[in-house]
N, C-alpha and C positions, 0 to 999 in steps of 0.2 A: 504494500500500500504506500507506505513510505517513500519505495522509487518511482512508484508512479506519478506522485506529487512532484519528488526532485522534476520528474522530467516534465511532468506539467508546466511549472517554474519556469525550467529550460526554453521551453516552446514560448512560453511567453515575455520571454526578453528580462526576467527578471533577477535581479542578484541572490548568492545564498544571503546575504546579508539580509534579507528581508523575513528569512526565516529567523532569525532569533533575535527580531524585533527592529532592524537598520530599517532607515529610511528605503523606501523603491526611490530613485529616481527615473522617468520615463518624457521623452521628449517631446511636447503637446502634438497633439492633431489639428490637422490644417483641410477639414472636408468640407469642400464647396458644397452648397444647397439651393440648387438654381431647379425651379418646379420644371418635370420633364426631364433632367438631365441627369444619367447613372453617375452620380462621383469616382466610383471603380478606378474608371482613366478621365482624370480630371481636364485631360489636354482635348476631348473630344463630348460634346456634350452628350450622344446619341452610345459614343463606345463604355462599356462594350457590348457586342450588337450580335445578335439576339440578346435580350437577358429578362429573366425573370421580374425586374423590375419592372419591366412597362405590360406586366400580365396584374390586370383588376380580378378581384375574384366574383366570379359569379356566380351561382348555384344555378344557376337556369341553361347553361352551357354545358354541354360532354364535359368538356375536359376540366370546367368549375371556373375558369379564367373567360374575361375578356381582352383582347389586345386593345391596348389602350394607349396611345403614344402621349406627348403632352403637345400642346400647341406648337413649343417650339423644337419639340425634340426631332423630326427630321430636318434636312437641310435647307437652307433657305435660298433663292437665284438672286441674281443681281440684285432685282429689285428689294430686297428684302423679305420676300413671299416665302414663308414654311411651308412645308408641303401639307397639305392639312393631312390630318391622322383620322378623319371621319370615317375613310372608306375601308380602314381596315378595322374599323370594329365589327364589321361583319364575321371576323377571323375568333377561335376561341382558342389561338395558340399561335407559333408562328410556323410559316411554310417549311415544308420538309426541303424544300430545293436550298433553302436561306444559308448562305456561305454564315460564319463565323469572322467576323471583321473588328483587330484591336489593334491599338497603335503601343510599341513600346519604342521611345526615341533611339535610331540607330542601333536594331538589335541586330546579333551577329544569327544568320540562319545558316551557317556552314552546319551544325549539329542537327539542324529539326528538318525531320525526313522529306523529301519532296513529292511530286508527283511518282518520281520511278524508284523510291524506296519507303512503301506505304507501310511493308510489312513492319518497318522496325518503329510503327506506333505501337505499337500489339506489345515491343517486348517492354521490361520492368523499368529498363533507364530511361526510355524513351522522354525527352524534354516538353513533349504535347502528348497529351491524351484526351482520347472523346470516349467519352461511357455511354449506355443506353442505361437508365435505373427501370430495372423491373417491377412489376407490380407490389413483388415483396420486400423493395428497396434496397436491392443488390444490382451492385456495380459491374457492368460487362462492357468489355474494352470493343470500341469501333473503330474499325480503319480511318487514317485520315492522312491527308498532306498538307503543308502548310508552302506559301509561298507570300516575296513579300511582290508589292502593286506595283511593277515596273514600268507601270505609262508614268510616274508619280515621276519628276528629271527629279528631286529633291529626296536624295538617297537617304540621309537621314529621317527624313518626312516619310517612308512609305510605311503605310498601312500592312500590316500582317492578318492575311487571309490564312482561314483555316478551312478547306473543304472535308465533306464528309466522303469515305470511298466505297461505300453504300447508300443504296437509298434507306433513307431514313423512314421511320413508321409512322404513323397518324397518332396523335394522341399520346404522346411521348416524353417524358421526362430524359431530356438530355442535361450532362456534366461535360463540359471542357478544363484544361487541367494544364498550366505551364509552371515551369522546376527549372529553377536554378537559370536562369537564361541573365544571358550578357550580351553588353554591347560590343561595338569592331574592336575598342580598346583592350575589352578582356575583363571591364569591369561590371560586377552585379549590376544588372536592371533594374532602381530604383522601386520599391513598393510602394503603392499608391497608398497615402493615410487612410483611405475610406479600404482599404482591404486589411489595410495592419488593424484597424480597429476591429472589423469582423473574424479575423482569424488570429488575434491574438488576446479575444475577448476584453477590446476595450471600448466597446461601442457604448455602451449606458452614456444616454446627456449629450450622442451627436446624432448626425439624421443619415445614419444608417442602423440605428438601435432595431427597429421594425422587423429588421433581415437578418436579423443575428440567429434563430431560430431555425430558419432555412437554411442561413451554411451551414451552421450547426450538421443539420442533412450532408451536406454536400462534405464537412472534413470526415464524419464519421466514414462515408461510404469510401472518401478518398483514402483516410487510415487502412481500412478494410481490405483495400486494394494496394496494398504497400504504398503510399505516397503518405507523408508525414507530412502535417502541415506548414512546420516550419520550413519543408523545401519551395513553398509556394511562391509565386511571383504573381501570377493569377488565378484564380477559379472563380466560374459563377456558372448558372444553372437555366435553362429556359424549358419548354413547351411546346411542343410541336400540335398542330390542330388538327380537329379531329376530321373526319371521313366525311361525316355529317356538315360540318362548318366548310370546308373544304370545297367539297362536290355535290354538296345538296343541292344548290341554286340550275345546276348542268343538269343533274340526275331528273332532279324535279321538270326542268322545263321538256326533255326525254321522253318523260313517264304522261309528263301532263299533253305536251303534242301529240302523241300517239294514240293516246286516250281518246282526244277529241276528234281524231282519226277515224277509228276504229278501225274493219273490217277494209276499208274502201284504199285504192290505190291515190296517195295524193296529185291533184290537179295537175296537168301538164296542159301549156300551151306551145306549138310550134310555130315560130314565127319566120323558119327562112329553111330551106332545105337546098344543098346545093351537091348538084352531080359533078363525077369527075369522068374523064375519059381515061383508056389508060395510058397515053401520052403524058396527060397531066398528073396522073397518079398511078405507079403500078400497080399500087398494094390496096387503098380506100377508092370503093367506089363510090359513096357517096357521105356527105355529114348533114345533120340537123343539130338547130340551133333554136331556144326556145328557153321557157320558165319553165317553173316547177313552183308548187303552194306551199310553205308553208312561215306556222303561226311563227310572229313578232314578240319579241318579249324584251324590246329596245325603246328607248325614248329617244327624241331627236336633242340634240345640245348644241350648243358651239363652245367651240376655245379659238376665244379672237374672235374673228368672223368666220372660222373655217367651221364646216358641219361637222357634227361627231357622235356618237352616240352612247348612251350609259344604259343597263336595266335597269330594269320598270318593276322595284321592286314593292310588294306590295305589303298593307298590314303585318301577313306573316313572317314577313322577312323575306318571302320568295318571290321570283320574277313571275310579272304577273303577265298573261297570256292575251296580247291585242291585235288588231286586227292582220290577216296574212299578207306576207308581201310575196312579189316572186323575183324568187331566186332565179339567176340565168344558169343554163347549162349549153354544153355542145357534145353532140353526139355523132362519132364515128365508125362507120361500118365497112369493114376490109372487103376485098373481094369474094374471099372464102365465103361470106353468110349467102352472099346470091346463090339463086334458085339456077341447076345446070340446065331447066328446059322451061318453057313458059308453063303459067298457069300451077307451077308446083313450089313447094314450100323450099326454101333454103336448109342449109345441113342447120343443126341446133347447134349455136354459139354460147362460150363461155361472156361474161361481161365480167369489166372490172373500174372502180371508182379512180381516175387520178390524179393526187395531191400535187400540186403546183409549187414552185420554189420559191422565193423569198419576192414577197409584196408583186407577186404574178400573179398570173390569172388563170382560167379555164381555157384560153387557147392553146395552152403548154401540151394540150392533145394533141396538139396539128405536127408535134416534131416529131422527125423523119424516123426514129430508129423506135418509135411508137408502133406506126404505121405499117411497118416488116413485120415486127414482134405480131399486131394485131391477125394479120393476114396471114403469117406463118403458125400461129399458136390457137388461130380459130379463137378471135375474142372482139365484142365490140367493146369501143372505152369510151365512158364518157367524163368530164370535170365540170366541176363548181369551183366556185372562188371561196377561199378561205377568210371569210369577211373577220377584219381584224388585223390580217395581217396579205391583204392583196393590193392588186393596183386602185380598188379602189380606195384604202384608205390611207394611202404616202403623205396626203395634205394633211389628215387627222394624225399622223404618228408626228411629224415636223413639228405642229403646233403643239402639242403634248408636251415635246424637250424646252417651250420657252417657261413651264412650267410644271414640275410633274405631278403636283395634286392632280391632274389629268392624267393620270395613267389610267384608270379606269375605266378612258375611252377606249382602250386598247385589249385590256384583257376582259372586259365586260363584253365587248365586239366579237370575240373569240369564240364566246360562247353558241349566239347567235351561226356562227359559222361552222362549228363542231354539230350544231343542231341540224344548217341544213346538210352536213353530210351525211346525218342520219335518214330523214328525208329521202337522199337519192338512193341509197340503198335501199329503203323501204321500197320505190318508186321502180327500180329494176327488179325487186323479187315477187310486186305483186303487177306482173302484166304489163311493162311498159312497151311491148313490144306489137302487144294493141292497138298501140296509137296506129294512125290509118297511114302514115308515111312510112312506119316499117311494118304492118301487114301486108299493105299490098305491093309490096316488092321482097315478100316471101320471106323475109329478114326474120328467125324466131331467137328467143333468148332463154337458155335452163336458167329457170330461177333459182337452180343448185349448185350451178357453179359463179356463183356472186361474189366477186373479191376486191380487196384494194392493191392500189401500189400506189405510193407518192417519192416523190424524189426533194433530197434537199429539206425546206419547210416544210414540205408535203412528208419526207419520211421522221420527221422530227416529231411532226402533230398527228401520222400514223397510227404510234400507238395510243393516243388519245381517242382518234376516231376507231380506234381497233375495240380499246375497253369497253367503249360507248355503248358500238354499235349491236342492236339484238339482230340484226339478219347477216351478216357478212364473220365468216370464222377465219379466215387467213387471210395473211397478207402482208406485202412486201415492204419495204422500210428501204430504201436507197438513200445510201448515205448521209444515214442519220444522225440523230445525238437528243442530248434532253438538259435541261437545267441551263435556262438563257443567263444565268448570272455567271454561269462557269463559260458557257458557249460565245456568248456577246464580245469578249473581250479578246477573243483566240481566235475571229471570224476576221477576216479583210472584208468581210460585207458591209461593219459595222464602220468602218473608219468615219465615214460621212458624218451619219450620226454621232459622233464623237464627237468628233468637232463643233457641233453646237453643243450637246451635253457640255464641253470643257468650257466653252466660251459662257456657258450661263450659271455653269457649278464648276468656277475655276479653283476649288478648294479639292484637292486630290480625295482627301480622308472622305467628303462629303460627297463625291460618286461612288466610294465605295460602300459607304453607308446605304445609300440611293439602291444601287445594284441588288444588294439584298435586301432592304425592302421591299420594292417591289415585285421581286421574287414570290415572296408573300402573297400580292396577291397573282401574280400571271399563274403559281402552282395548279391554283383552279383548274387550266386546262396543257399547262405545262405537262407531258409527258413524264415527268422527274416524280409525280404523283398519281400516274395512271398506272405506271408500267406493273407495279403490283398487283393492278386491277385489273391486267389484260387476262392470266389464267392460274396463278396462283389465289387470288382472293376475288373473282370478278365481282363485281358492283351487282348490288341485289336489281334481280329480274334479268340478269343479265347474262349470258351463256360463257362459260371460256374461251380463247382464242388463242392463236400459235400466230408468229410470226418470224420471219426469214428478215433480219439485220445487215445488210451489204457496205461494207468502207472501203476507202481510198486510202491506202498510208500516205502519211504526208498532209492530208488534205486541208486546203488553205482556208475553206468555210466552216468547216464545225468540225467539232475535234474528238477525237475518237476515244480520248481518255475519259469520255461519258459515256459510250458505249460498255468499257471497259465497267463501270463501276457497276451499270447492269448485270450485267455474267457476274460479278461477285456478290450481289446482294440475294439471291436463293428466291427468286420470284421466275424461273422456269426457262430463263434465258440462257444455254448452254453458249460456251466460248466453243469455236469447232476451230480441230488442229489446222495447224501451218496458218494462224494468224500473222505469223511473223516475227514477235516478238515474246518473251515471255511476261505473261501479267500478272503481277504480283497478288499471291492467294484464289488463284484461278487455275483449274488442273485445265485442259482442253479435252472435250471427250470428239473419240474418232467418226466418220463419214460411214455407210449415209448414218443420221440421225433422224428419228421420229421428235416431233415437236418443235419450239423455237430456238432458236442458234444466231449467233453474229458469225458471219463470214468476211474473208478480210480481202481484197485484192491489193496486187502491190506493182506499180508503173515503173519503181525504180528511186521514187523520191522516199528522201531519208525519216527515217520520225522526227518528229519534232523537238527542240531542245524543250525543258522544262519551263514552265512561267506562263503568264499572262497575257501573251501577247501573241498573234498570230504566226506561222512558221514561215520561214523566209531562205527558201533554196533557189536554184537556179533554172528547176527541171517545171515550172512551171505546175500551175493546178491540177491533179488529178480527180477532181470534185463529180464531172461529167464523166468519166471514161467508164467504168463500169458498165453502165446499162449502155454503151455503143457493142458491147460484149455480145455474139451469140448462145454462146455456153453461160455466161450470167442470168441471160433469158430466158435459155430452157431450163435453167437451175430453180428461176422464179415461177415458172408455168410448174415444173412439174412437184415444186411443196405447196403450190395453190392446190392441184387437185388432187394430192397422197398425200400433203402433211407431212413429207419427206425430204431431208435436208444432201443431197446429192454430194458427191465430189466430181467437180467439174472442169479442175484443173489439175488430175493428173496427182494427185497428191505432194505437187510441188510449190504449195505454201499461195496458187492461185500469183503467178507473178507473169501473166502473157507477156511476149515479145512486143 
């Protein structure tokens, strides 16, 4: 008992002298109490970010919290405008996608693990650690990697990100955890007074008393797991939200448009049908181009003067169901579905939905190696626009960045557009082949063989429209990834947009803070919170689903160390051999495989060095080249109709000439 007091003592900075009646001396505390802002890191009002501080408690919410930011606790733009925090109170936790973002001035990260040595968070010394607390309040170590914010020129200034190397779960008690860290010189990391007070039990009388209780929680669990508190530099504690707070408002407007549906195939108008000769086309004989019905659950806005749109949410908190708009589509049909003699039916075609790439459209059907595939593989395709993030809404994203309390015109919008992909899948499985332009030119379509493929954005929000969807079970993912807050920064897509984010939040610390916030809420239909839901846990009413993963090594738009974190977090995504590289905590199982799998192709360009920031070789984008692939195609035709993950390259790691 005795030693355990000495060492109590010890932990707490105190002399023996105090045990036989000396004065303690202890050097005062200095905790700022600015309403809104975590004193943790006093140098950043918002760090550190996620943190249990800014969760209210609720009883009326899952998870018992509401997210509750303060007025001024996100960042503010030029003009001095906060981001308002209203729209994340719809959250009762924070997003599972949400990086970890703190500032400790000019820390040395040669020690804490990076992107390509995840594995040694896992072990005892590890200087980071992430836990998941279980229900019975034990501490289980999660993959992570830390890097610091390299857009930041102000090397002492950068922000320390911590990513998760799993997907995280809904509803969640997470722990982060830093020991012993120093700066370039070699000297200790400064402790922040509002941490020395909580972990050395001197908070009574400052305004972090409140939370003393809570770490309380957090040293126990961290003792328990070998870290002792005096090694501490940081820990604090947040909440991830629940399933319910999350995806209710998608699932709801799903359950409630289908509802209102019923039995009936929704509305189709065709408004332009154009023939081709085979001169002009060897492959598509003819396209149709047209709307499709369904319900609105969007209110109209502006930011600025530019139009934009938010949900229409109602008393219960859920979006409420108003009048139908139509959605446009375009439909393609190869030569194969024509009839070989007049007056008789066409051979019966597979159909497949496809996702468009980054702030594109529904025309993205009309490209050429479409067009083979369709014609060679017996499929008509047709696309929708991914409203939220297509050509129609570039004006609404632009004016969003001169303020981003509007970000919700974005991933509110998303919703809307995940909705009608659901729509056109309903719309090919119940009879669209009815319509009198592909009746009477013999054109039929198995409503059994109904699938997706998107490429790019399209294979990104794939597995969102995969979890979603109740009538479509497979489907392909080209060149994809999940978690824009990881993605965003590692894309050359984004540079543009940077560029005003910088010029209106030229405070480095406060896009990183931005980043994951928002994250927050884009997870709604962020893929980084479906992909659990596609057939390890699918969404109530909602069937499982398998999907085929395809990357580019190297790839300069989105970055495959999200793919990766997939295959490690045990939600049905198999890594399949001759990836290329080896991914830490990831065995590869071998070819063919039944069910979902990441497949990797390799042009020649190198992996990417580690960090934040896009990859930069000589050999130019391999983003596109895949799907110009024939054997990539019949890879993706033939796990649409067997569920079967092929080897198609020879088992030489898929690297064509």
């Amino acid at each position: 008992m005795y030693a355990r007091m000495l060492a109590r003592l010890v932990t707490l900075g105190l002399s023996l002298s105090a045990c036989n009646g000396g004065e303690v001396s202890l050097p005062p505390l200095d905790i700022p109490d600015e309403p809104g802002c975590d004193p943790l890191v006093p140098e950043h009002c918002a760090m550190p970010f996620p943190s249990s501080f800014y969760l209210k408690e609720d009883a009326t919410r899952v998870t018992g919290f509401t997210l509750a930011y303060g007025d001024a606790t996100l960042p503010a733009n030029l003009e001095g405008v906060h981001v308002d925090p209203a729209p994340y109170r719809r959250l009762d936790g924070f997003g599972v996608g949400q990086p970890v973002v703190v500032y400790f001035p000019n820390v040395d990260v040669s020690k804490l693990p990076d992107e390509t040595r995840i594995a040694e968070t896992l072990e005892a010394d590890s200087p980071v650690v992430l836990f998941k607390v279980t229900p019975e309040g034990a501490f289980e170590r999660v993959p992570c990697w830390a890097e610091l914010d390299l857009s930041d020129e102000v090397v002492a200034h950068r922000t320390l990100v911590v990513r998760p190397a799993v997907l995280l779960e809904e509803a969640t008690r997470y722990v982060v955890a830093f020991r012993g860290l120093v700066d370039v010189d070699g000297a200790p990391i400064p402790v922040s007074d509002a941490f020395v007070a909580l972990r050395d039990g001197r908070s009574a009388g400052t305004p972090v008393e409140a939370r003393q209780a809570r770490f309380e929680e957090i040293f126990t669990g961290l003792e328990k797991a070998g870290i002792p508190r005096g090694e501490l530099t940081l820990a604090f504690d947040w909440v991830t939200a629940s399933t319910e707070a999350l995806h209710g408002p998608l699932l709801h407007m799903r359950d409630d448009a289908l509802a209102a549906l019923g039995d009936a195939r929704p509305a189709i108008d065709v408004t332009n049908v154009k023939e081709f000769t085979v001169e002009e086309s060897p492959d598509i004989a003819f396209e149709i181009e047209g709307t499709f019905e369904v319900p609105h659950y969007l209110v109209p806005i502006t930011i600025g003067k530019t139009p934009a749109y938010r949900l229409d949410f109602g008393p219960d908190g859920l979006p409420r169901r108003g009048e139908p708009i139509a959605a446009g589509f375009l439909m393609r049909v190869p030569r194969s579905a024509l009839p070989v003699a007049p007056e008789t039916a066409g051979p019966i075609h597979g159909a497949f939905i496809h996702g468009h790439g980054l702030n594109g459209s529904y025309g993205q059907v009309r490209d050429g190696w479409m067009s083979r595939f369709a014609n060679q593989e017996k499929f008509v395709v047709v696309g929708t626009n991914m409203l939220g993030m297509s050509s129609e809404d570039v004006d609404a994203i632009l004016a969003m960045l001169s303020d981003m309390s509007e970000f919700p015109a974005l991933s509110d919008r998303l919703h809307q557009g995940a909705l009608n992909h659901v729509f056109l899948g309903r719309a090919l499985k119940r009879g669209f082949d009815e319509l009198p332009e592909l009746a009477s030119r013999g054109v039929r379509i198995d409503p059994k063989e109904v699938y997706y493929n998107g490429i790019s954005q399209g294979g990104i929000f794939g597995a969102t429209h995969m979890a979603l969807s109740p009538d479509i079970a497979r489907g392909q993912l080209g060149v994809p990834g999940n978690n824009y807050s990881t993605l965003l920064e590692r894309s050359v897509d984004f540079g543009p947009f940077f560029i005003f984010l910088k010029a209106l939040y030229p405070d480095a610390h406060d896009r990183q803070v931005l980043m994951s916030a928002i994250q927050g809420l884009w997870d709604s239909v962020d893929p980084v919170s479906h992909y659990r839901h596609v057939k390890a846990k699918p969404h109530p009413n909602t069937p499982p689903h398998d999907v085929l993963l395809v990357s580019a090594t190297g790839d300069y738009q989105v970055a495959l160390l999200t793919n990766e974190v997939v295959t490690r977090s045990g939600v049905g995504v198999a890594l399949l051999a001759g990836y290329g590289k080896d991914v830490p905590l990831v065995t590869p199982v071998a070819y063919p495989h039944k069910g979902s799998g990441l497949v990797n192709f390799s042009f020649g360009n190198p992996w990417p060095a580690p960090g934040n920031v896009p990859p930069n070789d000589k050999l130019g984008d391999p983003h596109g080249k895949p799907r110009n692939l024939d054997h990539h195609n019949q890879q993706m035709a033939h796990f649409w109709r067997t569920g079967e993950i092929l080897d198609v390259c020879g088992g030489d790691g898929c690297t064509p000439d």
